[in-house]
C-alpha positions as CSV (number, residue, x, y, z in Angstrom):
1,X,0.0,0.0,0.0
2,X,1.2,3.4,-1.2
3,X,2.0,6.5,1.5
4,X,-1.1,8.2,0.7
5,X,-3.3,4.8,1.1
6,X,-2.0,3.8,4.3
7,X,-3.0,7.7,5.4
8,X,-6.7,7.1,4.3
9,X,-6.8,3.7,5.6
10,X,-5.3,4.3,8.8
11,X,-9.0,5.5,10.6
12,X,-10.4,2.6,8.5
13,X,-8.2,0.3,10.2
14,X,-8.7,2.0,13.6
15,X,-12.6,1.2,13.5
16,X,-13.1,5.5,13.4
17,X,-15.0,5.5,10.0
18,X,-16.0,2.9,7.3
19,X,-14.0,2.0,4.1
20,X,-16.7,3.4,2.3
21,X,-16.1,6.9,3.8
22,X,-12.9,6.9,1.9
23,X,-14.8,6.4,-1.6
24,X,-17.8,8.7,-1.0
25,X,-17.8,12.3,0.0
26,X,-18.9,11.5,3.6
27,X,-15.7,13.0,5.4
28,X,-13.3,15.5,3.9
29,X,-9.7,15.4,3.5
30,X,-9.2,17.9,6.5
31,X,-11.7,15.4,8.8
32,X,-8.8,12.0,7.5
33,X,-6.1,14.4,8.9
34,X,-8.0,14.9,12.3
35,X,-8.3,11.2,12.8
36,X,-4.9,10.6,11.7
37,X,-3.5,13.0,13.9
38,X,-5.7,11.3,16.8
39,X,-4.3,8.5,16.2
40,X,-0.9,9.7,16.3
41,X,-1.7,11.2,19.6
42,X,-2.9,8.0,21.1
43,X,0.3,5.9,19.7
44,X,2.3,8.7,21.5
45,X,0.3,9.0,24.8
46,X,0.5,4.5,24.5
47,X,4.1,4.8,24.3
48,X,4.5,7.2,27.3
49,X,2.4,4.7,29.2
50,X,4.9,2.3,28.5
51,X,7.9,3.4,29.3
52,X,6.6,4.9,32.3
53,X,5.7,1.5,33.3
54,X,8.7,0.5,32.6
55,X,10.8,2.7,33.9
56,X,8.8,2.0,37.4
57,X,9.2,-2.0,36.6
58,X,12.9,-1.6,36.8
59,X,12.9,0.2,39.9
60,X,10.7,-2.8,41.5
């Protein structure tokens, strides 16, 4: 899958709209980059989490 397909079927794969939202007008590109960027937010808040618990971990 290409760059650009992986970006529109990112929130696809993320359960935050159907595939056919990507073929039909029903979001815009601007509403893709929203859910993209929530998703990057949530990977980066996941990792945090993480390493925060595992930073503690290693102090146990």
């Amino acid at each position: 899958m290409s760059t650009k397909e992986d970006w529109l079927m990112r929130p696809v794969l993320a359960g935050m709209c159907r595939y056919d939202a990507v073929k039909d007008p029903s979001y815009s590109l601007v509403d893709f980059a929203r859910m993209n960027e929530a998703l990057d937010v949530q990977q980066e808040n996941e990792r945090r989490v993480n390493a925060a618990f595992e930073r503690q971990r290693q102090k146990d």
